[in-house]
C-alpha positions in Angstrom: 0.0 0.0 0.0 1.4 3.2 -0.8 -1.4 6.0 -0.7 -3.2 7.8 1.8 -4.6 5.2 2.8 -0.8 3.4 4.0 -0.3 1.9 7.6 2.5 3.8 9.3 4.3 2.3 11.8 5.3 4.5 14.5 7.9 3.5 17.8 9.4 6.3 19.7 9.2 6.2 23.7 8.6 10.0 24.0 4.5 9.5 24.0 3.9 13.7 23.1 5.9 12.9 19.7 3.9 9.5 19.1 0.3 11.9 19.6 1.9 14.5 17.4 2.7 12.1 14.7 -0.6 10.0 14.8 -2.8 13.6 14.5 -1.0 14.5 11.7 -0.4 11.2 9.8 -4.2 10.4 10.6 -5.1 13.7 9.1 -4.0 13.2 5.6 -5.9 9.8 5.7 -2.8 7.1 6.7 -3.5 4.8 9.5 -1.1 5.1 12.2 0.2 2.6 14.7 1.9 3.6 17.7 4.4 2.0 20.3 6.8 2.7 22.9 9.7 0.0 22.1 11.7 -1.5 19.7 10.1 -5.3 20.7 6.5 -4.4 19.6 8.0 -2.6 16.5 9.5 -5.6 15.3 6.8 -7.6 15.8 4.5 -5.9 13.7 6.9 -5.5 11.2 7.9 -10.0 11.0 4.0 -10.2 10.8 4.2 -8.5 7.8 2.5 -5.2 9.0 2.3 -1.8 7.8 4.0 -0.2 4.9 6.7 2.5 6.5 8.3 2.7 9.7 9.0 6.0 11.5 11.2 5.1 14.5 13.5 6.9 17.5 17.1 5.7 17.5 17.0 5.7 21.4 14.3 3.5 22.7 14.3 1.5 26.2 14.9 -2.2 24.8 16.8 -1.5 21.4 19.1 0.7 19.5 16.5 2.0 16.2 19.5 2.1 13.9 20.7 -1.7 15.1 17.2 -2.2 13.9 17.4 -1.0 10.4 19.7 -4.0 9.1 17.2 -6.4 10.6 14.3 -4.6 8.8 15.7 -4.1 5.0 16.6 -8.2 5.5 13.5 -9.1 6.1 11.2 -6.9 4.1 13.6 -4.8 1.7 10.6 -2.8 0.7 9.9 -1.2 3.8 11.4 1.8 4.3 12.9 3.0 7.5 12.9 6.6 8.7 15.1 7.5 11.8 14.8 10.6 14.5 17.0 11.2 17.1 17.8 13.4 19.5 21.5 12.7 19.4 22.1 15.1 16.4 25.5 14.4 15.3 27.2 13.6 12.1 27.9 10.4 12.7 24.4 9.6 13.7 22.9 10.6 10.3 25.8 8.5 8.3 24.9 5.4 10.3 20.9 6.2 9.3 22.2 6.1 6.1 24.3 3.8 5.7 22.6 1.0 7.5 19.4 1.5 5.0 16.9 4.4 6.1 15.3 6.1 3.9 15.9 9.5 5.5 17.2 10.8 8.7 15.3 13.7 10.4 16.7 15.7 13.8 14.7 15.6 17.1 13.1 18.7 16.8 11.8 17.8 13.7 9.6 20.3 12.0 6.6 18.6 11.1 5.8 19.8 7.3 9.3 18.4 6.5 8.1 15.4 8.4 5.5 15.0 6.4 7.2 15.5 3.0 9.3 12.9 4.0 6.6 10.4 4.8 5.0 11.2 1.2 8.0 10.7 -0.4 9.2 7.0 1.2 5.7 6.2 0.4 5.4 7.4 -3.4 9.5 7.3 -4.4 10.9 4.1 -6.7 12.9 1.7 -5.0 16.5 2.2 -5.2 19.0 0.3 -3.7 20.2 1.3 -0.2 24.0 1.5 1.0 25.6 -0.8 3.4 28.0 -0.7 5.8 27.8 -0.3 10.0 30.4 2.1 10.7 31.6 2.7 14.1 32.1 5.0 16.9 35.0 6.7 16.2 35.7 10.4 16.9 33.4 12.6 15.5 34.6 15.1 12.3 32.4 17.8 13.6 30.7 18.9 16.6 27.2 20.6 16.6 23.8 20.8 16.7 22.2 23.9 15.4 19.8 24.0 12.3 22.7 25.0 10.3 24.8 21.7 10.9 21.6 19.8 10.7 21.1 20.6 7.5 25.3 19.8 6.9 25.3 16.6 8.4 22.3 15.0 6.7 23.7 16.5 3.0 27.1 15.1 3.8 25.4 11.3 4.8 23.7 11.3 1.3 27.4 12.0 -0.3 28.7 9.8 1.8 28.3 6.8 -1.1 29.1 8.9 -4.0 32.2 10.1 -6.0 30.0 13.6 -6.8 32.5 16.5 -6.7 31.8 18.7 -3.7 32.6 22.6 -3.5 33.1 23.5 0.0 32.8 26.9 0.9 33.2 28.9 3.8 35.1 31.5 5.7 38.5 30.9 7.1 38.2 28.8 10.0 35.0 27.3 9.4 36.5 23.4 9.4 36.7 23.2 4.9 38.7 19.9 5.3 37.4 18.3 8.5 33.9 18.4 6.2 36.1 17.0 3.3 38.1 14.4 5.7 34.5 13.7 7.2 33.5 12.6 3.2 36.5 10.5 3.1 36.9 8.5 6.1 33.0 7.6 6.1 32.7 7.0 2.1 33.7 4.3 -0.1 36.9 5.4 -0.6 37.9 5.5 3.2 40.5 2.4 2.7 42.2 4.6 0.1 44.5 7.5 0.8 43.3 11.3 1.6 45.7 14.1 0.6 45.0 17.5 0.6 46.8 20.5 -1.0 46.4 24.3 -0.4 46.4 26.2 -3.5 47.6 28.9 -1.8 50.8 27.9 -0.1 52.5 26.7 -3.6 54.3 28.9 -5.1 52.1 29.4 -8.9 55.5 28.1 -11.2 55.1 25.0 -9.5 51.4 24.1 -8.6 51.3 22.2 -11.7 53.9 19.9 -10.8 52.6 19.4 -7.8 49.0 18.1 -8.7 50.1 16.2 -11.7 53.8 15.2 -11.4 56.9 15.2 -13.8 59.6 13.7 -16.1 63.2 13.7 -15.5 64.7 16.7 -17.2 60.8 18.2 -18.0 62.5 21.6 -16.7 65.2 22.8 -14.9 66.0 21.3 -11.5 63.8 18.0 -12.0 66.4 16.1 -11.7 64.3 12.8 -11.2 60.3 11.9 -11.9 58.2 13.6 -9.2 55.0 12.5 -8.1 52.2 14.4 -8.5 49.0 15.2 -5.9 46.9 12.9 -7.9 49.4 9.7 -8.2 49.5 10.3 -4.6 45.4 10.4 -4.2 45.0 7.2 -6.2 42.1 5.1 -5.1 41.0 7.8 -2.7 40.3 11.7 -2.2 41.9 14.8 -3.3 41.3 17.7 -1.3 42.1 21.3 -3.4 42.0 24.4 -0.3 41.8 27.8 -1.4 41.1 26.3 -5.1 40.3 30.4 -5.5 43.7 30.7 -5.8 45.3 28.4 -8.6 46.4 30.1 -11.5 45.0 30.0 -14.8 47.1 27.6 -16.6 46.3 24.6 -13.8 42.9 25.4 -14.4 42.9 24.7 -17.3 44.8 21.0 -16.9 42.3 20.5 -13.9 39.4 21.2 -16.4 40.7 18.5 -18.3 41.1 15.9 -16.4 37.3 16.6 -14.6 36.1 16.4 -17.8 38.5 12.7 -19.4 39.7 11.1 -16.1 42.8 11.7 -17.3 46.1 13.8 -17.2 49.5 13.8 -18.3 52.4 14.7 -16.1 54.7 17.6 -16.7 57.1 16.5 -19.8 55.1 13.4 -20.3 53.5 11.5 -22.9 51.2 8.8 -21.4 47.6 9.7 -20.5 47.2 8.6 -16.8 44.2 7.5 -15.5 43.1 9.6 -12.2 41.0 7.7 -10.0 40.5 10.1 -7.3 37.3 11.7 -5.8 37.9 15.5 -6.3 36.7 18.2 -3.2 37.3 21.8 -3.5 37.1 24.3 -1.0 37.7 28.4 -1.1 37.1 31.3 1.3 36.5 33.4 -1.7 33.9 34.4 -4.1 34.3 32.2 -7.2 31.6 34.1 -8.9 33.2 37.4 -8.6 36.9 36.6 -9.4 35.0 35.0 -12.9 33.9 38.4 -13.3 37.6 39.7 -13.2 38.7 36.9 -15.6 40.6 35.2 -13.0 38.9 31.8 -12.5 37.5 29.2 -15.5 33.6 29.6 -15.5 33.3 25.9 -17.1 35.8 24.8 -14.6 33.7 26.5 -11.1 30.5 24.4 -12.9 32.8 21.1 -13.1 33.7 21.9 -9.3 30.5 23.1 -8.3 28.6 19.6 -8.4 27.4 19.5 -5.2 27.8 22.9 -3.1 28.3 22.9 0.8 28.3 26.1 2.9 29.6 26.3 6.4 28.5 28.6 8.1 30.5 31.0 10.4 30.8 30.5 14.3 28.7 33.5 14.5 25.8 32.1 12.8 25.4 28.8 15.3 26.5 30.4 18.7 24.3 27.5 20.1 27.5 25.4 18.9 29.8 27.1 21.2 29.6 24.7 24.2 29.4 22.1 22.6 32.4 22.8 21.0 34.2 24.4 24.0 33.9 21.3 26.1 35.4 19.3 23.3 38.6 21.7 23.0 38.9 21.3 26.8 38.6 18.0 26.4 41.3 17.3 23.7 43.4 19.7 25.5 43.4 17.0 28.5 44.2 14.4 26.2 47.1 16.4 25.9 48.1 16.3 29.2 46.4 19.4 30.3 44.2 19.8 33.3 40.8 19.6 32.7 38.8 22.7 32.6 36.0 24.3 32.1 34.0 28.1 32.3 31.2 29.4 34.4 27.8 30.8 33.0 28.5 34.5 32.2 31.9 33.9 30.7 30.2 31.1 28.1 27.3 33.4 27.8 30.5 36.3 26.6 31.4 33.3 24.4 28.3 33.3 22.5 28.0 36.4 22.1 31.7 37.3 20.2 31.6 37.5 16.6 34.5 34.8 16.0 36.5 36.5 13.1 38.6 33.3 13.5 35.4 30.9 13.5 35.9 27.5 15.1 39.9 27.7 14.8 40.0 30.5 17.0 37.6 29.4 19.5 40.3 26.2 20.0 43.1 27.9 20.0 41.3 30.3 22.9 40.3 27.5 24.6 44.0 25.5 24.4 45.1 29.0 25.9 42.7 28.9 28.7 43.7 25.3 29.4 47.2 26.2 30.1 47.3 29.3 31.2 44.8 29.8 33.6 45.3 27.7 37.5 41.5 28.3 38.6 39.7 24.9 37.4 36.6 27.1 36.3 37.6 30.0 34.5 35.4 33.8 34.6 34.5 36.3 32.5 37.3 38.6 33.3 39.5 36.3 31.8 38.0 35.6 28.7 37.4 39.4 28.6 40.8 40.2 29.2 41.7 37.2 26.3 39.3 38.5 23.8 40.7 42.2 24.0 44.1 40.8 23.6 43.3 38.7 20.3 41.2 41.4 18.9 42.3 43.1 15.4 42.7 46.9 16.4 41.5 46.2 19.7 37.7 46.0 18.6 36.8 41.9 20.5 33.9 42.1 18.2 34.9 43.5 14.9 35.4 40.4 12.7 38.4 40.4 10.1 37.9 41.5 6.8 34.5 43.1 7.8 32.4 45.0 5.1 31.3 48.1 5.8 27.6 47.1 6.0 28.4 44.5 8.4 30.3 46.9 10.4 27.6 49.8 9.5 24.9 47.4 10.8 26.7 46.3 14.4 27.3 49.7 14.9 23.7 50.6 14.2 22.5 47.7 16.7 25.3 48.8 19.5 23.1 52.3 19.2 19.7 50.8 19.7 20.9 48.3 22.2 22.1 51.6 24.0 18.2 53.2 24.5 17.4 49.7 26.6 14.8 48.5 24.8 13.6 52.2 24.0 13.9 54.3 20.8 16.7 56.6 19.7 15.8 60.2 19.3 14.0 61.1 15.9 16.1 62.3 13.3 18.5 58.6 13.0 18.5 58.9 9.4 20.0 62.3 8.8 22.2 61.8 11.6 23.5 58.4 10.8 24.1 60.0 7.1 26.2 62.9 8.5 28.3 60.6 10.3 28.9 58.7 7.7 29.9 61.6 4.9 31.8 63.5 7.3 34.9 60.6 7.3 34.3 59.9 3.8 34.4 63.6 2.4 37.5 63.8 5.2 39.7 61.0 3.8 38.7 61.6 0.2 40.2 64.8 0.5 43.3 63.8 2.1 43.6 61.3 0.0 43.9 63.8 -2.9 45.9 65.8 -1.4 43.1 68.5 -0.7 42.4 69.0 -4.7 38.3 69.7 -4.1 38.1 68.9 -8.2 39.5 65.8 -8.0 37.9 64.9 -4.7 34.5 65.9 -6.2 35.1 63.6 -9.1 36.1 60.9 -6.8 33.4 60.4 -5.0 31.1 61.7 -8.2 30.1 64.7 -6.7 29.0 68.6 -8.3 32.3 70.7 -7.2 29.8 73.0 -5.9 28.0 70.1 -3.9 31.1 69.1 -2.2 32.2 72.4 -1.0 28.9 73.2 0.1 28.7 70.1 2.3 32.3 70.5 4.1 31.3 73.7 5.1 27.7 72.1 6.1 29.7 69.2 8.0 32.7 71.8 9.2 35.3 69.9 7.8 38.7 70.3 8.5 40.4 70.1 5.2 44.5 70.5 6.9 43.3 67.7 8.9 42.5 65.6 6.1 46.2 65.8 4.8 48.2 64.9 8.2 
């Protein structure tokens, strides 16, 4: 039975989820059975019962993913759908992998829930992935919305040889995602290398990737093995792709496009059995624009995009992933500690130029710097000012100037407590704004009005009438 009219088997302990789940189901016409445990689940299910199964990983008498493998061996047509609670990576790869149909994190939304059903119910077969994985350390740590979303795009690639573009700022953790595809994908037995684009010099990033012959230029005074004979069998991980010249782009292209390459000086097309992942910090899109990145080459790469997002956009992570620095830093030998309300509230709050790289080198810090087993807000105050670019704890590097415009805007309102700013904000916020612009235009022509007006594509009559409006200084503009 696969229409409205479908039994749905439902086991989850948590009896407000199983009354949310049989409302809705029951709404849309499927008939919905309920239990609290695993043992009842899989009896219905060797009777021959019901035509999908919704069930909790954590239940009193049974593990729901241990279940799984039971399930597709007995009735292959039955599809599984796990929830959990426990809403890690390497919970949604062992969904996958052992055979559900789709993984969905406790709190689920329930209109995605529902999609999901529909689908499991209406979708063709296709044969499901095997494997039962194990509990090794996990890649990544959190649980926001935002790594959700990561974690259950990265079990569905798990399987595949798709290219993958990762992008994200600095920081962010580009090639624990990419290690993360390796080591639980079907190429995990094979070797992972990765290679930053940007810490080769360009005259030799060719040879790098792709090798070369004895005597193919000066100094190769033997064959050298290239990135990809290295990667054989297994994953090739290109960092700060944004920033490899033209000419390997255009030997990358190629072998993206033939599965094969030549090495520098040689002859022989080589085979390249290697799952490619990019990863950049940049804006592809733009530096295509300025003619400085292959357009067919970004749509090669850009098979399957991943964003990750900045620290500052999942500050529920931070605990999560504070307790786990503190944690590896007494692995290390360091004492164990830990920090006290207010001071992880601080931490939630920063803006994390650095993203999760500088949260563990901050926490490392704390670890073996600081005597008191649970460490204050002073102290991370006092480390925060000292890390901060020009002093500013909450400027983030490389900041726009509408980001900055706009935290400086919400620093103002947050100042009225709760109340509004005097009327006027737009005019004033303008004036405060022009005044430093019209200032360090100027001084930055040397005080030539004309070519300060053209500059900043003003009348010549406009501008001097606004620095005598905004009393600007012009001798101060050229110090």
């Amino acid at each position: 039975m696969t229409g409205a009219n479908a039994t749905i088997l439902v086991a989850d302990d948590d009896r407000a989820i199983r009354t949310v789940l049989t409302q809705a189901l029951a709404r849309l016409g499927y008939d919905v059975r309920t239990t609290g445990n695993a043992a009842m689940l899989w009896r219905w299910i060797a009777d021959g019962e019901g035509d999908l199964v919704i069930t909790d990983v954590v239940m009193p008498d049974e593990n729901g993913l241990d279940l799984i493998p039971r399930i597709k061996k007995l009735r292959p047509e039955l599809r599984v759908i796990a929830m959990s609670a426990q809403n890690t990576l390497l919970t949604a790869v062992k969904a996958t992998e052992r055979g559900a149909f789709e993984y969905l994190p406790k709190p689920f939304d329930l209109r995605e829930l529902v999609n999901v059903v529909q689908r499991a119910l209406t979708a063709p077969s296709a044969p499901a992935p095997n494997g039962d994985g194990d509990d090794e350390q996990l890649p990544l740590i959190g649980r926001s919305p935002a790594m959700q979303e990561i974690y259950r795009v990265l079990a569905r690639l798990m399987q595949t040889d798709l290219t993958v573009m990762i992008v994200g700022e600095s920081g962010t953790g580009k090639e624990l995602v990419a290690k993360a595809l390796h080591d639980y994908g079907k190429r995990r037995n094979g070797p992972f290398v990765a290679v930053n684009m940007a810490a080769i010099p360009r005259e030799l990033i060719e040879s790098d990737l792709f090798g070369h012959e004895k005597g193919s230029f000066t100094g190769a005074m033997s064959r050298g093995v290239g990135r990809f004979e290295q990667a054989q069998g297994g994953t090739l991980f290109l960092d700060e792709i944004g920033d490899m010249p033209l000419e390997a782009q255009t030997r990358l292209l190629r072998v993206l496009q033939t599965g094969e390459y030549t090495t520098i000086g040689g002859r022989m097309p080589i085979r390249a059995d290697v799952r490619v992942i990019a990863a950049t910090h940049r804006d592809l899109r733009q530096l295509i624009r300025q003619g400085l990145f292959r357009e067919d080459l970004f749509y090669r790469l850009n098979v399957v995009p991943i964003r990750l997002p900045p620290l500052r956009e999942r500050a529920e992570d931070v605990p999560a992933l504070a307790r786990h620095f503190f944690s590896l830093a007494q692995q290390e030998g360091l004492p164990l500690k830990s920090v006290d309300t207010p001071a992880m509230e601080r931490l939630k709050s920063y803006r994390w130029p650095g993203n999760v790289r500088e949260l563990e080198n901050l926490i490392r810090r704390l670890a073996a710097l600081y005597s008191q087993e649970v460490i204050g807000l002073d102290a991370i105050e006092a480390e925060l000012a000292e890390t901060a670019p020009n002093g500013n704890a909450d400027a983030p590097a490389n900041e726009g100037l509408a980001s900055a415009a706009e935290r400086h805007l919400r620093d103002y309102f947050a100042a009225h407590k709760g109340g509004l700013p005097p009327a006027g904000l737009y005019d004033r916020v303008l004036r405060e704004i022009e005044r430093p612009l019209i200032q360090l235009t100027l001084g930055a022509t040397r005080g030539n009005q004309l070519k300060a007006a053209q500059l900043l594509g003003l009348n010549r009559n406009t501008l001097r009438k606004k620095i005598r409006e905004l009393d600007i200084d012009i001798a101060r503009g050229l110090k």
